[in-house]
C-alpha positions, 0 to 999 in steps of 0.5 A: 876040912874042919879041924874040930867039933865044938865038942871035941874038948882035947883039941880046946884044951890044946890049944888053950893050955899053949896059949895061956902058957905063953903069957902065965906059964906059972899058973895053972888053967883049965878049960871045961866044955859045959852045955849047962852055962847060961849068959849072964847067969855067973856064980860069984867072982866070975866073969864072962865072955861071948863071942860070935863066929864063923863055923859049919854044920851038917846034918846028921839026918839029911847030911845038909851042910850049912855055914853060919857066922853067928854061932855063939860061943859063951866062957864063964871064968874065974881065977884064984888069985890065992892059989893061982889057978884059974878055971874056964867053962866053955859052952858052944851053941848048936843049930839044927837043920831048916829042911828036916822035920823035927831035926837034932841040934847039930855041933858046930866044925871049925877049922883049925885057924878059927879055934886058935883065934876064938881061944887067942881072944878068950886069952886076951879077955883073961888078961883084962877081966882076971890080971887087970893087965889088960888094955882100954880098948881091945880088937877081936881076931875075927874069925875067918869065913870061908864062903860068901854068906848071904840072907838073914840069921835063921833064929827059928833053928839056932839054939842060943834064939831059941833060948833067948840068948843070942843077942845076933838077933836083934842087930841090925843086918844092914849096919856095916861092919866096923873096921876090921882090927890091925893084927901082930903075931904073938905066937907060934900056932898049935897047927902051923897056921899063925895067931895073931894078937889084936892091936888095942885101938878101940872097944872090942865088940862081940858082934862082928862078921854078921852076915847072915846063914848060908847053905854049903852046897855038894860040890860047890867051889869055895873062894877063900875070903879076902884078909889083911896080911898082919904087918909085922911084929912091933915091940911094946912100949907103952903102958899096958894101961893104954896101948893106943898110940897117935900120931897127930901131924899138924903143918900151919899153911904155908899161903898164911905164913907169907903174909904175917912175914911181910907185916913183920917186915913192914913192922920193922921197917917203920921203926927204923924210919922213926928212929932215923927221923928222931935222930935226925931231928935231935942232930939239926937242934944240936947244931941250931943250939951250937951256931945260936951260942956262938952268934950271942957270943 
């Protein structure tokens, strides 16, 4: 069952508030839901976000239900480095049935696990855009797809397209995915489900789990969708400045290490025939001084 609507601000702010406590528990955050806020149209100081995700809806007027894994959840945040609080503005898009005529933009439902994962991203983006605390290259928690989607993006009855917002719109469908990002738990989660924190390997992209809009059918089973199991919780060591660690294994071949310990070895013995040779030679003028003076004498 879905955990919460986009609308339902109390759980948003929940949860927000425990997981910026984790990581600023001196500071003071807010988070607001406003349906007024507009990409890339920020006030001064502020900064953005956008995520793509996963989420359900049903219509209010045919009771249809869909699933979607682009809907659009846009942040505008700012922070008072003064008064050491900072403010987030949240806007989730909505979508409307394709089978009625005329039909109201719907809410999106997510779950209770993908709420903590949309909002443990926005954290991390907070860290990076607001402290400067943050890494190089960041991953996104994806957020978990319950059904099989198939088909294209219904640009025609989602509300970020329509507007000219949704920038799923121009991606190609058939591209793969990137790799999905290594997790760690950070915390312990709002609804006992756990968080984890992405593993800051590469650049963080806005634009993953695109694959299309599907239609939930009434009583239709559900497969839950395969998922990494996160490995387990490593201590941080280097600088926050750069997370990224590599190990780099470099083993010389052994079928090139023969030859050169030959040729040293011919290399070795060469020198000591000269050398006996040489030594040779000045014992036999030695003694052909020696046997020559006493003859003479």
């Amino acid at each position: 069952m879905p955990a919460a609507k986009s609308q339902d601000a109390k759980v948003w702010q929940k949860v927000f508030q425990e997981l910026i406590h984790e990581v600023k528990p001196w500071h003071q955050w807010t988070l607001t839901l406003d349906n007024s806020l507009i990409p890339n149209t920020l006030q001064p100081e502020w900064a953005q976000y956008q995520q793509w995700v996963f989420a359900r809806f049903t219509c209010s007027w045919c009771s249809r239900s869909w699933a979607s894994a682009h809907v659009q959840v846009l942040c505008h945040m700012h922070w008072s480095k003064r008064d050491s609080a900072g403010q987030v503005k949240m806007r989730v898009f909505a979508q409307r049935c394709r089978k009625c005529s005329d039909p109201p933009f719907e809410v999106p439902e997510f779950t209770e696990e993908n709420v903590s994962r949309i909002l443990n991203n926005l954290v991390f983006r907070i860290l990076k855009k607001c402290y400067g605390e943050g890494f190089k290259s960041m991953e996104e928690i994806p957020t978990i797809k319950d059904i099989s989607l198939k088909g294209p993006h219904d640009t025609n009855n989602c509300e970020a397209c329509l507007q000219g917002f949704c920038a799923q719109c121009e991606l190609d469908l058939d591209k793969p995915s990137p790799t999905s990002p290594s997790l760690f738990t950070i915390s312990t989660p709002t609804f006992g489900v756990p968080i984890y924190k992405p593993s800051f390997t590469r650049s963080s992209t806005c634009e993953d789990a695109v694959t299309g809009d599907t239609e939930v059918k009434k009583g239709e089973v559900v497969h839950s969708p395969w998922f990494p199991e996160p490995p387990r919780a490593k201590s941080p060591r280097a600088s926050t400045n750069d997370q990224e660690e590599s190990i780099v294994e470099v083993s010389a071949p052994l079928e090139d290490s023969h030859p050169h310990s030959a040729q040293n070895r011919r290399h070795c013995n060469f020198r000591i025939c000269c050398c006996s040779i040489i030594l040779i030679l000045i014992i036999v003028v030695v003694v052909v001084a020696v046997v020559a003076a006493k003859i003479t004498i």
